[in-house]
C-alpha positions in Angstrom: 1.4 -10.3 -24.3 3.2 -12.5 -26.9 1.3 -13.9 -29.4 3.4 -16.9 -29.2 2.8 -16.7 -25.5 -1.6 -16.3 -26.7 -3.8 -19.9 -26.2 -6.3 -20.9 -29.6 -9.6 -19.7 -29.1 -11.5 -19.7 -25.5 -8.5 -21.5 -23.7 -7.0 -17.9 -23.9 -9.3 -16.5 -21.7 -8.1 -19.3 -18.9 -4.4 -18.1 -20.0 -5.6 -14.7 -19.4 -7.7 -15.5 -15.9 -4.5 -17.0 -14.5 -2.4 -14.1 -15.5 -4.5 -11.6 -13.3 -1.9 -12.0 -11.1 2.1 -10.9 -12.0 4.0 -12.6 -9.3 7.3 -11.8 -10.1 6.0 -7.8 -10.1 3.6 -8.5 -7.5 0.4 -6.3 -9.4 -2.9 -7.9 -8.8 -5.5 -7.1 -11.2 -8.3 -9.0 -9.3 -7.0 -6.5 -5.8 -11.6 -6.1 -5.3 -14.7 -7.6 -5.8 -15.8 -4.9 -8.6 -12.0 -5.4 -10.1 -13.3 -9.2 -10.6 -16.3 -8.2 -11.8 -14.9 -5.5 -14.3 -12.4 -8.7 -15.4 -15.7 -10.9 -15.8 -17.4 -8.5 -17.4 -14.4 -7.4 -19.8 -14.0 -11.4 -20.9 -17.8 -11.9 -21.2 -17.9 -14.1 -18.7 -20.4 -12.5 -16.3 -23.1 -9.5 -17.1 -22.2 -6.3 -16.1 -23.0 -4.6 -13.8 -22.5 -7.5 -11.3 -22.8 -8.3 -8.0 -19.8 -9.5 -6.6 -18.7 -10.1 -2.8 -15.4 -10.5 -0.9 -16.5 -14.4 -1.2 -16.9 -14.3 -4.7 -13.1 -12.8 -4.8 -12.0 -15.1 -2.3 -13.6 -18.0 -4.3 -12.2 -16.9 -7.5 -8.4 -15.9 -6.4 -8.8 -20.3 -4.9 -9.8 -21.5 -8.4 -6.8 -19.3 -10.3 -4.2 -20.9 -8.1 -6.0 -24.4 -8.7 -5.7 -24.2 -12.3 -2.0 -22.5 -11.7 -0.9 -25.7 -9.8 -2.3 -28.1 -12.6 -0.9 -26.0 -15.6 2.5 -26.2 -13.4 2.2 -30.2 -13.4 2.1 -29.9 -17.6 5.2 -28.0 -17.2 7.0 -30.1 -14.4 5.1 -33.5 -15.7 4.6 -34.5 -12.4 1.0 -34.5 -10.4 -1.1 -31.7 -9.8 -1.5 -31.6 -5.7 -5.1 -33.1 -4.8 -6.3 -29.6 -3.2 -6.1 -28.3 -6.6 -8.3 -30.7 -8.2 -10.9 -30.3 -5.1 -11.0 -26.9 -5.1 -11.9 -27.2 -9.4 -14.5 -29.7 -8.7 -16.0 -28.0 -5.6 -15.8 -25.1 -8.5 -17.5 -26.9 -10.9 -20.1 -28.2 -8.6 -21.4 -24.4 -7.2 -21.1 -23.4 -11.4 -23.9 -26.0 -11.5 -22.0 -27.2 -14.9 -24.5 -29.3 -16.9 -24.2 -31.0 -20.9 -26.6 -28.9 -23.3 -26.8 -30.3 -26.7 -27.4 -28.1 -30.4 -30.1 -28.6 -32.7 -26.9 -29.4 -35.0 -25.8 -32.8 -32.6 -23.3 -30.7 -31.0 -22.5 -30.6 -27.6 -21.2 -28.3 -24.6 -20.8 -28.1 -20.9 -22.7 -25.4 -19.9 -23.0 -22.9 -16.0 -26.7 -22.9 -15.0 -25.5 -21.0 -12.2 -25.4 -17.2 -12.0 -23.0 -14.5 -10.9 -19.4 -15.2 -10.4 -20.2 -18.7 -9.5 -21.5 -19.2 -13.4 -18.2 -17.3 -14.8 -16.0 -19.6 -12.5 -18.3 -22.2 -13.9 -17.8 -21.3 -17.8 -14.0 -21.2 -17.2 -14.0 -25.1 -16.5 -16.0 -25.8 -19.4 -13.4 -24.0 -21.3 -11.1 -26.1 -19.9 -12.9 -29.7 -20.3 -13.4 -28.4 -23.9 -9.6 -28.3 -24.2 -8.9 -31.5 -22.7 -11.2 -32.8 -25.4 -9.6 -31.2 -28.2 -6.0 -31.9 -27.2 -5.1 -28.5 -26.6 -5.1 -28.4 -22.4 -1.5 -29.6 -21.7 0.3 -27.4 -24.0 -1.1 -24.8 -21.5 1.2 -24.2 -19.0 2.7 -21.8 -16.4 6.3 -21.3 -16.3 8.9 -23.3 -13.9 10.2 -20.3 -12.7 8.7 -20.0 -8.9 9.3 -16.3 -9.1 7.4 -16.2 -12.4 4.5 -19.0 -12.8 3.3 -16.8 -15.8 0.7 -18.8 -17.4 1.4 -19.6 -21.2 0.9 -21.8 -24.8 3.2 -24.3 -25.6 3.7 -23.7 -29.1 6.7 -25.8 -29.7 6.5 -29.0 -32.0 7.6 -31.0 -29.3 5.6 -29.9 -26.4 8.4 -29.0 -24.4 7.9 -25.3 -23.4 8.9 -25.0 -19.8 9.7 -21.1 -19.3 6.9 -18.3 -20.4 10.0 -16.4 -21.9 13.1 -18.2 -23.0 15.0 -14.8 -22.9 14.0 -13.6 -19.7 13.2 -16.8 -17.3 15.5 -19.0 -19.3 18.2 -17.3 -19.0 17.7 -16.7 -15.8 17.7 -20.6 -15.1 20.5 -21.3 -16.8 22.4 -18.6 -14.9 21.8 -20.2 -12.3 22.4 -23.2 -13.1 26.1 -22.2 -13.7 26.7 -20.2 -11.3 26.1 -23.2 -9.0 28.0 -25.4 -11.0 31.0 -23.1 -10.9 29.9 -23.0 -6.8 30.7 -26.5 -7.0 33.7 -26.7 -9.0 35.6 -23.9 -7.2 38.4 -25.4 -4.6 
């Protein structure tokens, strides 16, 4: 991982939860139920050992793609689809998410619900967290279909659209003139 690639504080672990997956190598770290709990475990998001079943996978693979689609709309700039936001707030519903405040005045969205369901749960707090704070849509997955690496935007602008401008940007813009070339040839 690039640290220029790395998300500020617990909006990495999101980064990180959507990256279990390499599309363009086709690995997948979260391939069984005690892989996901190992990943859980390993991010302190669940306490090990856990309990996890094929569900619990199933659930979890459903709510990586979710926030996949929705950090692709920050990249593309165009709508999430729907499912994605059902399947987050179907999410944040069985994570039994609820507001806790600090002795200090603070505040935090907070799982009440255990297991994997909890984790998933913690995960979209995270993320309401960084919508708060700004930091959400310069989180993004790259626009290459073959990639969809999750990364951080770190450019002044905000306009970060491939995880790696020397590998997927290139690639794009090889493309791009090879079927320009296409075009222009008699």
């Amino acid at each position: 991982m690039s640290k220029l690639q790395a998300a500020p504080g617990e909006l990495e672990q999101v980064r990180a939860f959507v990256n279990t997956i390499d599309i363009e190598e086709g690995s997948e770290e979260l391939a069984t139920p005690e892989a996901l709990g190992a990943w859980l475990g390993e991010h302190g998001l669940i306490e090990t050992p856990a309990k996890v079943s094929q569900a619990d996978l199933t659930r979890a693979r459903e709510v990586r793609e979710a926030l996949r689609a929705v950090l692709l709309s920050h990249t593309t700039r165009s709508p999430a689809p729907a499912s994605a936001y059902s399947a987050l707030e179907t999410t944040a519903r069985r994570g039994r998410i609820s507001l806790k405040f600090a002795d200090d005045g603070g505040s935090a969205l907070e799982p009440e619900a255990p297991g994997v369901d909890g984790s998933l749960g913690r995960l979209l707090a995270i993320v309401h967290s960084a919508r708060a704070d700004g930091t959400w849509p310069r989180l993004k997955a790259c626009r290459d279909h073959g990639c969809e690496w999750a990364f951080y935007d770190h450019t002044k602008n905000r306009s970060g659209t491939w995880c790696n401008m020397a590998v997927c940007g290139n690639r794009a813009k090889a493309r791009s003139y090879r079927a320009r070339r296409e075009q222009a040839a008699p």
